[in-house]
N, C-alpha and C positions, 0 to 999 in steps of 0.2 A: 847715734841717730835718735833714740828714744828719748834721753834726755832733751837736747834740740829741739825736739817735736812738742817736748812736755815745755821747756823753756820758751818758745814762742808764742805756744798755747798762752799762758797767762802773762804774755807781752802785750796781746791781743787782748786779753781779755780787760788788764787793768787800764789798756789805755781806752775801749770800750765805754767802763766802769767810767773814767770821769770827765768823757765824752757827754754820755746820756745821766748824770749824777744828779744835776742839776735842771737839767730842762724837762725829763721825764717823772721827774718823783719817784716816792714810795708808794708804788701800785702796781706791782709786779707780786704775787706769792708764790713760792718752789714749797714742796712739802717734801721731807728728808724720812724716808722707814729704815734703815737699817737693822739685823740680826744681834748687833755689836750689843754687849754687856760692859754696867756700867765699871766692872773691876776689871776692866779690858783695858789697856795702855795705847794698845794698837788703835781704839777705839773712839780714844779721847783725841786723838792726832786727825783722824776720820772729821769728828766734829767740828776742831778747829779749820781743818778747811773750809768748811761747811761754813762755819760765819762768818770767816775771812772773805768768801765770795760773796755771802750777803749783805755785808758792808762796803766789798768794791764795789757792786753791782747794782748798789742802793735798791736791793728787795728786801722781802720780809722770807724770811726762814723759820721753818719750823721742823725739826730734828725730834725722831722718838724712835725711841727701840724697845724692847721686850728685858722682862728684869733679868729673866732666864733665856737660854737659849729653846726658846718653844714657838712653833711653827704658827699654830692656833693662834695663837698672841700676837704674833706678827702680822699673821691676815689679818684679824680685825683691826690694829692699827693701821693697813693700808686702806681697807674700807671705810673705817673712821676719816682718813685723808683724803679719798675720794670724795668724800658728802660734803667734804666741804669747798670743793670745787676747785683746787689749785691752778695754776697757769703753769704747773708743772709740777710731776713728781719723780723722785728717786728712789730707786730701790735697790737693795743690796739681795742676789736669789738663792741662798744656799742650799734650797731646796723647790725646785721648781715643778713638783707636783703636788706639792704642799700651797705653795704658794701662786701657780699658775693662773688659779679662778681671779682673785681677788687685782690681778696685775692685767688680766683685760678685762675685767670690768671699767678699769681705768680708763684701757684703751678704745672700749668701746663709749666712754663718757666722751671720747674727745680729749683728753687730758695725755700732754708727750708727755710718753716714760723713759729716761735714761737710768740701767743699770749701774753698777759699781759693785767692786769688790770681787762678786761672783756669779756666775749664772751666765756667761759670754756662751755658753752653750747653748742654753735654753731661750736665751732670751729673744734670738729673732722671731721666733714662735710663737713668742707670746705678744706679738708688737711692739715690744722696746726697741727705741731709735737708733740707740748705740751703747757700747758698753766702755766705761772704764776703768782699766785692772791688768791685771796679768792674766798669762796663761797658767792655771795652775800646774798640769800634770809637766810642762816643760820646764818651769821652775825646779819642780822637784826632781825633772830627768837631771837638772844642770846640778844642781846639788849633789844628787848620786856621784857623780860623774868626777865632782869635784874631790868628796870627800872617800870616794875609791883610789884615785890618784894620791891620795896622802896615806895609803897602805892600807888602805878598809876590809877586813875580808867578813862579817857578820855586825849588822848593824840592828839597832830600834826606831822605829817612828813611832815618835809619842801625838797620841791625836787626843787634843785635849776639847774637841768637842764633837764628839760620836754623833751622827747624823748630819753634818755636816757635805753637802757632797764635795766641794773642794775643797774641804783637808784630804776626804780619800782619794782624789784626784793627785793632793802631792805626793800622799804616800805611793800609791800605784805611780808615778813618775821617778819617784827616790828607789823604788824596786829595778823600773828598768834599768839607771843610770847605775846604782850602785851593785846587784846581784842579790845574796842573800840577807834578808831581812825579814822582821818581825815587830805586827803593829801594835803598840802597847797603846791600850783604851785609858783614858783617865778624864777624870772632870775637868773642870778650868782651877779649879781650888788646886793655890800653890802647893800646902802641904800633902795633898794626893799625889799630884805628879812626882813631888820628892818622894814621896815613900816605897811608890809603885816603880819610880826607875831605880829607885835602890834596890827594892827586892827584884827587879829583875835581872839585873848586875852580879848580886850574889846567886841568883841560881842559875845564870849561864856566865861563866868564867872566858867564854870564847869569846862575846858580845865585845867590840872593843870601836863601837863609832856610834852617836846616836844624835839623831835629828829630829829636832823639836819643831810644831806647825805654831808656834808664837812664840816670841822673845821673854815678854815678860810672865805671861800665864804658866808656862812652859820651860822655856828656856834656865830660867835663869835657878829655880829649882834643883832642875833635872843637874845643872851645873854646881850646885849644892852640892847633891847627894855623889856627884863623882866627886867631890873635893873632900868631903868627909871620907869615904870610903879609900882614897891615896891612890888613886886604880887610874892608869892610864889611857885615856878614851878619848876618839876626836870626838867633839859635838858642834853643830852649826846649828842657825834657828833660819826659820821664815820670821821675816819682819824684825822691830828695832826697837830699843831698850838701850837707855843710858848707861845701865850696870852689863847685859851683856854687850856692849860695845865695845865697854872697857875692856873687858875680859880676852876680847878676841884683839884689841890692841896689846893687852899685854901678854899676848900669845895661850894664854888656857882657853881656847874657841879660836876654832876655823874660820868662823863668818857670818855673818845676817845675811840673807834676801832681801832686799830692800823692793818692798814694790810701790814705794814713795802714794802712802795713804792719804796722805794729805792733798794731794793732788783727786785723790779718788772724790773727796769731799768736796774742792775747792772747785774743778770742773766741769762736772754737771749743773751745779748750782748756777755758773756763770754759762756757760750753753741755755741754758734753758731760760734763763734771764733775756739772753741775744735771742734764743729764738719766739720769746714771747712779743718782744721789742722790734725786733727787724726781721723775724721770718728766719734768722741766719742759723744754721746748723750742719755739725762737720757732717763729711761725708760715710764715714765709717769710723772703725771702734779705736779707740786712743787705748795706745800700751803704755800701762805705767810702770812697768817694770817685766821682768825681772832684774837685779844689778847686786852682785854679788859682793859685799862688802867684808876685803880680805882686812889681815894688820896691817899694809901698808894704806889703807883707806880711814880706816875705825876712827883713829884720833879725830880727822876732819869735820866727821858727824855729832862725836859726842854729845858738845855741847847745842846741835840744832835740836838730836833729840832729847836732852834733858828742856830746851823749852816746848818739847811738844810741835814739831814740824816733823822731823825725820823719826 
């Protein structure tokens, strides 16, 4: 159903796009703030929606995030976006007391906000129209759930960006589903996560399942250091990477979460387009995922996400 819902979504939307392409112009502006880093993989997929729908939609787009994952930096580039009076903005809320003041300011300029990625929690509160992304902490209950049925009995979640509230939302969901576990802190920096999941491997010999909150910052590392080390361990990731896709096609990984980012990007931008143009706007918040991507899946994707789609 979710798919479906996402698949008509931008049935609607491109036939929209070149509906009004030509008779409307380019005089529509979306302003795009995301949290995303630019050594983020997840991130660049994010984007590519982002101009995908600006070029269906024939507006103008403007995408900007923070070098680091820092809160500060993020407000003033939504307030920076604000001044400059958008016909819409997006926001991604990974932290929405951080971020709350500068997100109605918006809303108090008069300027729709649709979320993505994260903040479906906070976000009716602060005025945003609707949100889209997943559920985090349900994601991570299904994950649990999954990689306990494949004989889990003490696992790690690596959260490779500390203050984040929805990564700790997956891991508190990865607890419920799977039972005991343990949150391992690391940067986004690939060779941190490989070193910190390998010393955590060697100092607990029980540990034998471990779950990454990104594919590539994350995952694909952490799936390093079990492969050097010869130690037998399930590990799954949230979200999607060319290399671990493979991985879990060729059976060393469980899975990716796919919460089909590209859509997070491509969406809003085209909502807010319609709604700036015809008033038109869904009624509540579009699920873009969760979708569980086992080996008999993986091969399918590969090559979408080696171009940066999936």
């Amino acid at each position: 159903m979710k798919k479906l819902l996402s698949s008509v979504a931008i049935a609607l939307t491109l036939t929209a796009g070149s509906a009004f392409a030509g008779s409307h112009g380019n005089d529509v502006n979306i302003a795009v703030v995301s949290h995303g880093q630019a050594n983020d993989a997840f991130w660049s997929v994010v984007k590519n929606g982002v101009e995908a729908a600006g070029k269906d939609m024939n507006v103008k787009v403007d995408y900007r995030s923070p070098e680091t994952f820092d809160m500060v930096a993020m407000s003033s580039l939504i307030d920076a976006a604000v001044n400059q009076e958008p016909d819409g903005l997006v926001v991604s809320i990974p932290d929405g007391d951080a971020l709350g003041a500068a997100i109605k300011k918006a809303v108090a300029a008069g300027i729709p906000v649709i979320s993505m990625n994260s903040g479906s929690n906070v976000a009716p509160e602060l005025g945003v129209l609707l949100h889209v992304g997943q559920e985090e902490f349900d994601a991570g209950k299904i994950a649990g759930a999954k990689l306990k049925s494949m004989g889990g009995k003490k696992a790690l979640c690596v959260n490779h960006e500390v203050g984040n509230v929805s990564l700790d939302q997956r891991c508190a969901g990865f607890a419920e589903g799977f039972g005991a576990i343990e949150v391992l802190p690391t940067t986004n920096d690939p060779a941190d996560v490989k070193s910190k999941v390998k010393a955590a491997l060697e100092k607990d010999g029980d540990v034998d399942t471990v779950l990454t909150l990104g594919a590539s910052t994350a995952g694909e590392p952490a799936l390093a250091a079990i492969a050097e080390m010869g130690k037998e361990v399930n590990i799954g990731t949230f979200d999607m990477s060319a290399n671990f896709l493979k991985a879990v096609a060729d059976g060393k990984a469980a899975f990716c979460i796919d919460q089909q980012q590209y859509l997070q990007g491509y969406l809003p931008v085209a909502f807010l387009a319609m709604h700036a143009r015809f008033g038109l706007m869904p009624g509540g918040n579009v699920p873009s995922g969760p979708n569980l991507i086992t080996q008999e899946k993986a091969a399918q994707v590969v090559e979408l996400a080696a171009k940066g789609i999936r």
